[in-house]
N, C-alpha and C positions, 0 to 999 in steps of 0.2 A: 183240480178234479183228478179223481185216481183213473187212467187206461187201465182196462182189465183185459188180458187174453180172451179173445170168445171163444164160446164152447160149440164148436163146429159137429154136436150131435156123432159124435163116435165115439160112442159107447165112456165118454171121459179121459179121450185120447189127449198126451200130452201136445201142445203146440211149440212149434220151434219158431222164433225170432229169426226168418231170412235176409230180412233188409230194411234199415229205415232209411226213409225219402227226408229225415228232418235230423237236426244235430239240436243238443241242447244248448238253447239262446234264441232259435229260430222261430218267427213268428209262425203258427199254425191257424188254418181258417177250418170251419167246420164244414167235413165234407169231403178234404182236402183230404187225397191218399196220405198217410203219414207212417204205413210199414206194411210188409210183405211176409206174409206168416205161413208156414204149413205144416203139416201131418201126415200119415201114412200116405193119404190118398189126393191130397190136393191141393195148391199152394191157391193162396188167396192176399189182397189186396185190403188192407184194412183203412179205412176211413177216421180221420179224426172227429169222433164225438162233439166237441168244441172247440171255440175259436179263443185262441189266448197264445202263451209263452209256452215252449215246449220246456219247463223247469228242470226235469230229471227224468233221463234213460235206465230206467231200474234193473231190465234185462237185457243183455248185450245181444245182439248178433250172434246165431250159432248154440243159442242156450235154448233149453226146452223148458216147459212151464207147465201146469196143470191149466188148466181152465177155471177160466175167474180169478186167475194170479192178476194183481198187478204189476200190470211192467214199464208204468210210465206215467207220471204226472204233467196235467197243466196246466196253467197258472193264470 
């Protein structure tokens, strides 16, 4: 399953990747914090969609994104 950057409704503001809570290998359950993202105005908490293998980290830490990028698959 592709993670997609959410579009946090400003105006198609990029998203910056602040922190993942998982490394690629690490089991993820859905629901489960799995990264810390923000934008001009507000840093948020993002949930993993599903429960599976966190396969691949697409955006690093520190990298900005458009909305609706994916930046992470799981398996």
């Amino acid at each position: 399953m592709e993670v997609l950057a959410p579009d946090l409704g400003q105006s198609g503001a990029n998203v910056t990747i602040e922190a993942w809570f998982k490394k690629e290998g690490d089991t993820i359950t859905k629901g489960e914090p799995m990264m810390e993202i923000s934008n001009e105005k507000l840093n948020q908490e993002i949930e993993a969609p599903e429960s599976g293998v966190l396969k691949q980290i697409i955006v690093q830490e520190g990298e900005s994104v458009p909305p609706r990028t994916v930046v992470a698959i799981i398996e």
